[in-house]
N, C-alpha and C positions, 0 to 999 in steps of 0.2 A: 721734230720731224713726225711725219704720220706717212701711214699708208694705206692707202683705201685697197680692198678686197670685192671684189663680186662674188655672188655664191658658189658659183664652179672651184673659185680659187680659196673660198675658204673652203668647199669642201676635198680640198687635195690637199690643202695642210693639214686639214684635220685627220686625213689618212695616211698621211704622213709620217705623223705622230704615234701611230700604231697602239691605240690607248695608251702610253706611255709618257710619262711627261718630259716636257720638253718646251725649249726656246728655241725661238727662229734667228741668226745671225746673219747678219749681211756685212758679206766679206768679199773681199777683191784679193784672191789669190794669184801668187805670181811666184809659187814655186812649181820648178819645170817650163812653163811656160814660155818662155821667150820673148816676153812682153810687157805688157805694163799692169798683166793682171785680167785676169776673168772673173767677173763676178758670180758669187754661188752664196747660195741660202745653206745654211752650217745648222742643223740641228744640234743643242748645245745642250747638257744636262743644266750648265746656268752659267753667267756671265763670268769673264776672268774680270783681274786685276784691271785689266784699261779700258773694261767693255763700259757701256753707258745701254740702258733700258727709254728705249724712246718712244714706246707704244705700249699697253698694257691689253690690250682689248681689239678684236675675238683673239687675239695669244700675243705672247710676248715677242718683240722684238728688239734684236738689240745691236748696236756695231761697236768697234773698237773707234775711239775717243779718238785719234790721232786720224781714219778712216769720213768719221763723219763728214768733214766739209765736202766729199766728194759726192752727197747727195743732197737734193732738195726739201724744203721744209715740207712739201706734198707732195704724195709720189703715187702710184695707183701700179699693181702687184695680180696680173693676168695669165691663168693659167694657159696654155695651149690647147683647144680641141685637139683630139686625137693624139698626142703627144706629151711624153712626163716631161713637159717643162717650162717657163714662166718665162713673161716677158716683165721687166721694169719699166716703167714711164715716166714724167712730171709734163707740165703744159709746155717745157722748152726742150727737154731731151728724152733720147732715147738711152738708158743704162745700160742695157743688154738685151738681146731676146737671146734663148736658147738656154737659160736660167737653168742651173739644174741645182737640187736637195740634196744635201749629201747629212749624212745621220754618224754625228762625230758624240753621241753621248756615248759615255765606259758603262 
C-alpha cells in the first residue's frame, strides 16, 4: 500500500507530530460508534503486535494486518483547507472525509 500526500498535508502531519516522534495508523474504529467503524489516523508511539509498516517515507505509516484489506494498494491522504481534518481517497473510492488525528502515544 502507499499513500500519496500533497504538501499542505504533509505539512499537518508534520505538526501533528509536535516534534515528537511518532507513526501515523490508519484504523477503523468502532468502539461507541454504532456502525461499522470510522476511520481515524491514530498517532502511535510504534506498531503493536498485528500492526504491519506499509509506508516508510515522509513518515511512517502503518494498520493492523487483519484491517488492511479494507484499503487500496494507492490511496492519496488530503488535508481539509480551513479545517483539522483529512479526506482519504484511491481512483475507485471514497474512505472517509472528515478524517480526524487523534495522538494515542503514552
Amino acid at each position: 500500500m502507499q499513500i500519496e500526500l500533497n504538501a499542505m498535508t504533509r505539512e499537518r502531519l508534520e505538526q501533528s507530530l509536535a516534534g515528537r516522534p511518532g507513526q501515523f495508523k490508519l484504523f477503523y474504529d468502532t468502539e461507541d460508534c454504532g456502525c461499522n467503524g470510522m476511520l481515524v489516523i491514530r498517532i502511535v508511539s510504534g506498531p503493536s503486535p498485528t500492526d504491519i509498516v506499509f509506508q516508510t517515507e515522509p513518515f511512517t505509516f502503518l494498520c493492523d494486518r487483519q484491517q488492511e484489506m479494507q484499503f487500496d494498494e494507492v490511496m492519496r491522504l488530503e488535508a481539509e483547507a480551513g479545517y483539522p481534518a483529512y479526506k482519504l481517497t484511491s481512483d475507485s473510492t471514497l474512505f472517509g472525509s472528515n478524517i480526524r488525528v487523534q495522538d494515542a502515544r503514552s
